[in-house]
mmCIF file as Biopython writes it, N, C-alpha, C and O atoms, coordinates in Angstrom:
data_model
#
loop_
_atom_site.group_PDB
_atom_site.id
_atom_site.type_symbol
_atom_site.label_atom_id
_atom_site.label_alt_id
_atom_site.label_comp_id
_atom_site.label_asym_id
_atom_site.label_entity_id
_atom_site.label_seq_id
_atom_site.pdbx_PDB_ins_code
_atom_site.Cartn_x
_atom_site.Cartn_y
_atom_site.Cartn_z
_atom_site.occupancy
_atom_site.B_iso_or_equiv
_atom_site.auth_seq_id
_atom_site.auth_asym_id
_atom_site.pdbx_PDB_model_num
ATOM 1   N N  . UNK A ? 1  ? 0.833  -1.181 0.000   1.0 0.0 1  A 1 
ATOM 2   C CA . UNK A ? 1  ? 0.000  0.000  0.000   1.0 0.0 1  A 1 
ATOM 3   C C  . UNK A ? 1  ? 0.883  1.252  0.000   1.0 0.0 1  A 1 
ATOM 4   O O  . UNK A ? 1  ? 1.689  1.361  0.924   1.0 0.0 1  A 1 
ATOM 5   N N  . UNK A ? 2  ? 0.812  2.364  -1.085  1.0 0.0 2  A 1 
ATOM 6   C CA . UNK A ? 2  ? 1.188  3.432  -1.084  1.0 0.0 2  A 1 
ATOM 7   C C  . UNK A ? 2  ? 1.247  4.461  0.224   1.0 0.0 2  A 1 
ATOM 8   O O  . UNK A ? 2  ? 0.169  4.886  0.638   1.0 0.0 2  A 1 
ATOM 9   N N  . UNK A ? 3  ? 2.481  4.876  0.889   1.0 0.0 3  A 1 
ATOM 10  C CA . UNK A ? 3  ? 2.393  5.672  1.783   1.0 0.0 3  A 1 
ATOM 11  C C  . UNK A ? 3  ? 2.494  6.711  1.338   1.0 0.0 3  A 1 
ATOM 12  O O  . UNK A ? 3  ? 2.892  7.082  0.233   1.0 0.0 3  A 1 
ATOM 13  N N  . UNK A ? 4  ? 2.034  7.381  2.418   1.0 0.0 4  A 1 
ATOM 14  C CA . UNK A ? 4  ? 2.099  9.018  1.975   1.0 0.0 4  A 1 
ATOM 15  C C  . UNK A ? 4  ? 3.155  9.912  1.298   1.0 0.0 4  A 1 
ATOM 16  O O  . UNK A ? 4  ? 2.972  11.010 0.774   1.0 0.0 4  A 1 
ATOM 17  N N  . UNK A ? 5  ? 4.351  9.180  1.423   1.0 0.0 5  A 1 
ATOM 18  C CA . UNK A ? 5  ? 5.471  10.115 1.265   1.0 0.0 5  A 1 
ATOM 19  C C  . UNK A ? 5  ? 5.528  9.754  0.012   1.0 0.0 5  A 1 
ATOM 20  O O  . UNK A ? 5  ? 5.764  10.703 -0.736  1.0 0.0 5  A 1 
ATOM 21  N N  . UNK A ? 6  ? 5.378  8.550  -0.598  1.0 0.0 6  A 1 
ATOM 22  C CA . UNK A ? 6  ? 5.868  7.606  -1.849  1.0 0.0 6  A 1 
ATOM 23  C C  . UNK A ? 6  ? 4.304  8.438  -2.714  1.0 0.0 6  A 1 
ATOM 24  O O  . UNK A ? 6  ? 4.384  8.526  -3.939  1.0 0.0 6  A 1 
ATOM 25  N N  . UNK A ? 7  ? 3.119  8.938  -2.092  1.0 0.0 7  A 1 
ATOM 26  C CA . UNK A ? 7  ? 2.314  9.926  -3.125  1.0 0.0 7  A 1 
ATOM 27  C C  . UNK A ? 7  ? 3.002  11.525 -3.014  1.0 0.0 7  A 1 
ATOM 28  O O  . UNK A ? 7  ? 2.916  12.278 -3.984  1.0 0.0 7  A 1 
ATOM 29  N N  . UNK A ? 8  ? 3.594  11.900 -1.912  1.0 0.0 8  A 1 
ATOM 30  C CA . UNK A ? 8  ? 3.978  13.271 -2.899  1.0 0.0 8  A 1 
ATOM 31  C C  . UNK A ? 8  ? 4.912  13.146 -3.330  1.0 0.0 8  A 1 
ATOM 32  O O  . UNK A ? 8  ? 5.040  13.947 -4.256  1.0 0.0 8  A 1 
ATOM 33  N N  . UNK A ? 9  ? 6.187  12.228 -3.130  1.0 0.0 9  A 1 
ATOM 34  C CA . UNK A ? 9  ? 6.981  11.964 -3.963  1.0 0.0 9  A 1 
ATOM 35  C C  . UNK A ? 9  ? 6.582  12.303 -5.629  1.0 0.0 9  A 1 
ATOM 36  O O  . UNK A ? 9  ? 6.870  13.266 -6.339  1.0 0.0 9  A 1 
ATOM 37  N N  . UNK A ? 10 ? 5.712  10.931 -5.923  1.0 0.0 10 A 1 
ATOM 38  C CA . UNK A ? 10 ? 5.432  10.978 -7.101  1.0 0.0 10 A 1 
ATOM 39  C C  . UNK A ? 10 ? 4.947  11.734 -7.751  1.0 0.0 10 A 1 
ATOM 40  O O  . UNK A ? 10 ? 5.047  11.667 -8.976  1.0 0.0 10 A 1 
ATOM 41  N N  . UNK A ? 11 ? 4.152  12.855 -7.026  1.0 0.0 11 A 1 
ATOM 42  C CA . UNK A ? 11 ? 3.301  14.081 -7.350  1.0 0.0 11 A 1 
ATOM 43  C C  . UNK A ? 11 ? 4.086  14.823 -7.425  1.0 0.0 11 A 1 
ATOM 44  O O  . UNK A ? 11 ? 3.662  15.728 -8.143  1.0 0.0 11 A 1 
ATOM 45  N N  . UNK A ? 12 ? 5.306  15.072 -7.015  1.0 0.0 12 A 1 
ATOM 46  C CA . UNK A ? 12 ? 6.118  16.115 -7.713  1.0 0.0 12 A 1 
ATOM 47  C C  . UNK A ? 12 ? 7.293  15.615 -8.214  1.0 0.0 12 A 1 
ATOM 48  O O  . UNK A ? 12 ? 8.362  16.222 -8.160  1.0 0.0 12 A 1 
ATOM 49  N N  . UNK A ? 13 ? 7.067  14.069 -8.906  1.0 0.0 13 A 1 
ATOM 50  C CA . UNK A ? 13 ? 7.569  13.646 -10.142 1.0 0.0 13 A 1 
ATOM 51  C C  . UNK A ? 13 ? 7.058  14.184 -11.142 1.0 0.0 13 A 1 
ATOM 52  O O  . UNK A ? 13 ? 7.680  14.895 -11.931 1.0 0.0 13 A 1 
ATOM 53  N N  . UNK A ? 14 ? 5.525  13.820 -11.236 1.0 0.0 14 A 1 
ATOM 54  C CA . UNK A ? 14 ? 4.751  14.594 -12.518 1.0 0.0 14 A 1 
ATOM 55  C C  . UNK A ? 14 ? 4.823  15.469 -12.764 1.0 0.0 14 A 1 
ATOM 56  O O  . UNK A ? 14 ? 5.095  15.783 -13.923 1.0 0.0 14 A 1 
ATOM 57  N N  . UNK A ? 15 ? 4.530  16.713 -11.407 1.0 0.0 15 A 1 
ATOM 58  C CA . UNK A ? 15 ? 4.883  17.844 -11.919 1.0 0.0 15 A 1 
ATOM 59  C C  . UNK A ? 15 ? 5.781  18.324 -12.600 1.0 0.0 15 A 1 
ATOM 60  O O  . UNK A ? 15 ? 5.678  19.045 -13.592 1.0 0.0 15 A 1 
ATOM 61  N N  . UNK A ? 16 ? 7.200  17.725 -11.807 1.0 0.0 16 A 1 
ATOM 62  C CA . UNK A ? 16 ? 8.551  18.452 -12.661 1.0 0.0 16 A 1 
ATOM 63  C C  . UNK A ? 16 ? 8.836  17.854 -14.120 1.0 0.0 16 A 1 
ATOM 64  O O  . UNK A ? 16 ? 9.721  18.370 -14.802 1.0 0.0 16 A 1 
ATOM 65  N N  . UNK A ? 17 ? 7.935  16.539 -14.705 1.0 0.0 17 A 1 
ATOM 66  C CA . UNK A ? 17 ? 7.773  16.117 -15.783 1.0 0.0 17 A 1 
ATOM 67  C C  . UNK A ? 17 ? 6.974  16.948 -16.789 1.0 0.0 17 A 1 
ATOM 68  O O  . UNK A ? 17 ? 7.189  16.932 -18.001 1.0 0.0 17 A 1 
ATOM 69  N N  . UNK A ? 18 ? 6.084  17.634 -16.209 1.0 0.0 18 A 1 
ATOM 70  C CA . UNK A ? 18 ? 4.758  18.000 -16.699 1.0 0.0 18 A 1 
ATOM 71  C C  . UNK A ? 18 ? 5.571  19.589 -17.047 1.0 0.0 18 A 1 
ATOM 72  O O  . UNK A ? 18 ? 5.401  19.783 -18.250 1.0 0.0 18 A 1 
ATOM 73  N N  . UNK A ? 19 ? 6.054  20.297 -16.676 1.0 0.0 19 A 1 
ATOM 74  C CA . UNK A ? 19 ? 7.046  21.420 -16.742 1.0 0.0 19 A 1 
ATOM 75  C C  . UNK A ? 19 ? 7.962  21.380 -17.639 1.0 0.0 19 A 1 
ATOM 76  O O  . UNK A ? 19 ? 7.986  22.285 -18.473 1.0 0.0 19 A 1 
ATOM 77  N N  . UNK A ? 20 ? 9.184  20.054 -17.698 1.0 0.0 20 A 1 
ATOM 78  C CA . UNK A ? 20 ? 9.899  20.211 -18.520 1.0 0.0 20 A 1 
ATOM 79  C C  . UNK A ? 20 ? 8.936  19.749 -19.928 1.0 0.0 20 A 1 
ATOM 80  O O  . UNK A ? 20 ? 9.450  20.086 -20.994 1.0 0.0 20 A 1 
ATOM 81  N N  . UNK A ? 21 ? 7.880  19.168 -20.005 1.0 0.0 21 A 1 
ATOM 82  C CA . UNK A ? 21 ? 7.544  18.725 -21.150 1.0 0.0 21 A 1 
ATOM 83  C C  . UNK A ? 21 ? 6.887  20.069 -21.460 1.0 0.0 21 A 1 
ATOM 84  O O  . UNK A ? 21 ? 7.131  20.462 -22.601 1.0 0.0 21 A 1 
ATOM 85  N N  . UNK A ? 22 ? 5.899  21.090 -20.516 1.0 0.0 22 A 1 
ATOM 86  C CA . UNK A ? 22 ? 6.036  22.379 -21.298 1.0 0.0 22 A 1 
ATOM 87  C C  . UNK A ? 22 ? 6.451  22.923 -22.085 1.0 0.0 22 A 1 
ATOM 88  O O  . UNK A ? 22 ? 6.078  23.428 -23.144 1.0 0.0 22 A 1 
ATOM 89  N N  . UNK A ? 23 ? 7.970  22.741 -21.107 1.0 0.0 23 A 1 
ATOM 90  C CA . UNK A ? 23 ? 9.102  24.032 -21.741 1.0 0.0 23 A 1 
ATOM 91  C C  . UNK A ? 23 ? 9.500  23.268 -23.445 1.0 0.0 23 A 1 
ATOM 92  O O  . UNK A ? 23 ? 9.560  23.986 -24.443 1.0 0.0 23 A 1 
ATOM 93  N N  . UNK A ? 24 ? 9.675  22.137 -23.489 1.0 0.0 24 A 1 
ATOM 94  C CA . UNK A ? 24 ? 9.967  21.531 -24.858 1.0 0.0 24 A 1 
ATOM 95  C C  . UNK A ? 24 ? 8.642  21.759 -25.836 1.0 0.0 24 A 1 
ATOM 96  O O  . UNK A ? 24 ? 8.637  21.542 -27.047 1.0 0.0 24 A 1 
ATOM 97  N N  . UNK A ? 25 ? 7.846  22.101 -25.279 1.0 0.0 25 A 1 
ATOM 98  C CA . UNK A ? 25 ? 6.806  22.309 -26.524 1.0 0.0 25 A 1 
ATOM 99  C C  . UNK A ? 25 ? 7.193  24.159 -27.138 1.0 0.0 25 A 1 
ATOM 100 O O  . UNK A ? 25 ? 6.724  24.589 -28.191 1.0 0.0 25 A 1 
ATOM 101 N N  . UNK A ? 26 ? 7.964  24.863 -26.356 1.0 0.0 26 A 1 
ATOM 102 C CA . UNK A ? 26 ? 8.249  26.231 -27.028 1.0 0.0 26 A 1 
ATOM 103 C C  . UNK A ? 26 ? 9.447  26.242 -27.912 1.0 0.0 26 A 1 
ATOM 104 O O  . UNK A ? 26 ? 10.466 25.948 -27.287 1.0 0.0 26 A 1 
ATOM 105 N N  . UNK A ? 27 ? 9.673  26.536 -29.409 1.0 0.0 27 A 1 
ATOM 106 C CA . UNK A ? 27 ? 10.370 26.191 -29.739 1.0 0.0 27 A 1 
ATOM 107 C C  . UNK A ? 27 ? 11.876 27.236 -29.460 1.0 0.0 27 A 1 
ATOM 108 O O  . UNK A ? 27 ? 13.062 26.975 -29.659 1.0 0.0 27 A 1 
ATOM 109 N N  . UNK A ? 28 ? 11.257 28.381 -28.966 1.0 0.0 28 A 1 
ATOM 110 C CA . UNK A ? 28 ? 12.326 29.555 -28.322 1.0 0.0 28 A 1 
ATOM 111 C C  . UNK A ? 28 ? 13.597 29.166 -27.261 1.0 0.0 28 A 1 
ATOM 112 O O  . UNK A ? 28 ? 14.798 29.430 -27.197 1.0 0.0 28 A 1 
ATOM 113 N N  . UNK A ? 29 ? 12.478 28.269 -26.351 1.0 0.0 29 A 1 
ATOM 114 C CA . UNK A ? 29 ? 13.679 27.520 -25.523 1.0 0.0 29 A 1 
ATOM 115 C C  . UNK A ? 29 ? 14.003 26.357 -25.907 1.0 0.0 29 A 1 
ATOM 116 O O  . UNK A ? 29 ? 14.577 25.625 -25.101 1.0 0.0 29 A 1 
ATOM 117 N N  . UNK A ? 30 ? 13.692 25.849 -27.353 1.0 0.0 30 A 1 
ATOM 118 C CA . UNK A ? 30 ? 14.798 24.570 -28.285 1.0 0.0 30 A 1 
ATOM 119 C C  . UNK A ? 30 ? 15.891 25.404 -28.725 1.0 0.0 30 A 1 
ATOM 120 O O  . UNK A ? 30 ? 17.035 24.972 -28.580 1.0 0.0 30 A 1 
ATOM 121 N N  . UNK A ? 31 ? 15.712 26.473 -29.213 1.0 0.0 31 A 1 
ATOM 122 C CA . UNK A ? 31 ? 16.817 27.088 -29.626 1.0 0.0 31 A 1 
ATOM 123 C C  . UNK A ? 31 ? 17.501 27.661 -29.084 1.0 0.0 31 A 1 
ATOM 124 O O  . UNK A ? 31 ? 18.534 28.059 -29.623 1.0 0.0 31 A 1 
ATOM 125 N N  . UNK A ? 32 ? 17.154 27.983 -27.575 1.0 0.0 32 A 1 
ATOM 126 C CA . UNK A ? 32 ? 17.891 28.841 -26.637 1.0 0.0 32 A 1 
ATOM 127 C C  . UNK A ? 32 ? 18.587 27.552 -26.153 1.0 0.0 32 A 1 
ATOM 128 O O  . UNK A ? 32 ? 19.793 27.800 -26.181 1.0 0.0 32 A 1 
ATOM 129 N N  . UNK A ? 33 ? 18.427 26.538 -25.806 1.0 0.0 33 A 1 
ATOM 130 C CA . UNK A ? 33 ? 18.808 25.116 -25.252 1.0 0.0 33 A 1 
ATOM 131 C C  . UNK A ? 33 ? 20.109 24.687 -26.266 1.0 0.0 33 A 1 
ATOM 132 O O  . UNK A ? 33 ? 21.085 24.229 -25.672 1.0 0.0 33 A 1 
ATOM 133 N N  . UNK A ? 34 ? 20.181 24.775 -27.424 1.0 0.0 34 A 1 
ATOM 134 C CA . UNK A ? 34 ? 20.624 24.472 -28.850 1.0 0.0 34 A 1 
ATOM 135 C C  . UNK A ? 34 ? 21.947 25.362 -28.924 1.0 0.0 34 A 1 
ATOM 136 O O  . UNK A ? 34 ? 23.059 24.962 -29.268 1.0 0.0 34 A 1 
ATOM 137 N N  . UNK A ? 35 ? 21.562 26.769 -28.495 1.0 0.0 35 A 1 
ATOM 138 C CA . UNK A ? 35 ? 22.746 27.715 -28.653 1.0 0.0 35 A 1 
ATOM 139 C C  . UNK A ? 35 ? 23.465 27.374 -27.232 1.0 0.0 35 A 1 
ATOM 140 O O  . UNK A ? 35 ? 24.667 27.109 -27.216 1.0 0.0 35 A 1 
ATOM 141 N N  . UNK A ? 36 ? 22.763 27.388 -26.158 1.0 0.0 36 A 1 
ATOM 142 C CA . UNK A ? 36 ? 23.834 27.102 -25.539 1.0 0.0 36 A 1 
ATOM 143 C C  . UNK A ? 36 ? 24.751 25.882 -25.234 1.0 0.0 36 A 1 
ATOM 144 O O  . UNK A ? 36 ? 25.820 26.019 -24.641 1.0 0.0 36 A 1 
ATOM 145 N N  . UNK A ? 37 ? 24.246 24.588 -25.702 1.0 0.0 37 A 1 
ATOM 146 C CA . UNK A ? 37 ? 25.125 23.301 -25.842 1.0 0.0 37 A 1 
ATOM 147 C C  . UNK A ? 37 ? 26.601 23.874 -27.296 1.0 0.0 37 A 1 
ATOM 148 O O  . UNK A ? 37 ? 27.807 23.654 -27.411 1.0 0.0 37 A 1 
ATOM 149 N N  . UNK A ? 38 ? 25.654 24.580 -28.035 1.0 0.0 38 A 1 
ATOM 150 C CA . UNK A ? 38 ? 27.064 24.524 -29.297 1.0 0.0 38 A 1 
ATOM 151 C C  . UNK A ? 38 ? 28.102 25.759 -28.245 1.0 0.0 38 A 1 
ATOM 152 O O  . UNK A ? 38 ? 29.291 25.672 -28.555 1.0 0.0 38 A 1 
ATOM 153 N N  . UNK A ? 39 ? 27.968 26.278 -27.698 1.0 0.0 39 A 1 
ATOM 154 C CA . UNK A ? 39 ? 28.478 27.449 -27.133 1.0 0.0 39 A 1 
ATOM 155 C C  . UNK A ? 39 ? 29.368 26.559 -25.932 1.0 0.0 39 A 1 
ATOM 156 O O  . UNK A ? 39 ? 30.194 27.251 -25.338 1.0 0.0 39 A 1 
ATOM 157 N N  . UNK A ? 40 ? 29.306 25.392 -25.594 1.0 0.0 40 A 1 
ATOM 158 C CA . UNK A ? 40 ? 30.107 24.848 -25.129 1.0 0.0 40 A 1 
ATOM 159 C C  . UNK A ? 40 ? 31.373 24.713 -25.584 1.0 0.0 40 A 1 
ATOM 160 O O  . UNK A ? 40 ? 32.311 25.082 -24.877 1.0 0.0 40 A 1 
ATOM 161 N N  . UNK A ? 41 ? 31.553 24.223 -26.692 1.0 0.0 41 A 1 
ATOM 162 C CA . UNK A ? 41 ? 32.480 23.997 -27.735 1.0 0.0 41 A 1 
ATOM 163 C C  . UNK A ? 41 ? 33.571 24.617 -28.391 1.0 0.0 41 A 1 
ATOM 164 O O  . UNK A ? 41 ? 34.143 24.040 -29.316 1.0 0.0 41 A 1 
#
């Protein structure tokens, strides 16, 4: 049986899933994400 901690755990698994899958639907921060990996280099 699920304890309490193991549900908000998971509840702010989703969330921080549910956020980054946001941010990947803008394509401003693909390209802001994009410039800064080549900017490593």
């Amino acid at each position: 049986m699920p304890t309490r901690r193991n549900i908000l755990l998971a509840t702010i698994a989703l969330a921080v899933l549910m956020t980054v899958f946001a941010m990947y639907t803008q394509p401003d921060f693909l390209v802001q994400m994009a410039n800064q990996l080549w900017s490593c280099f």
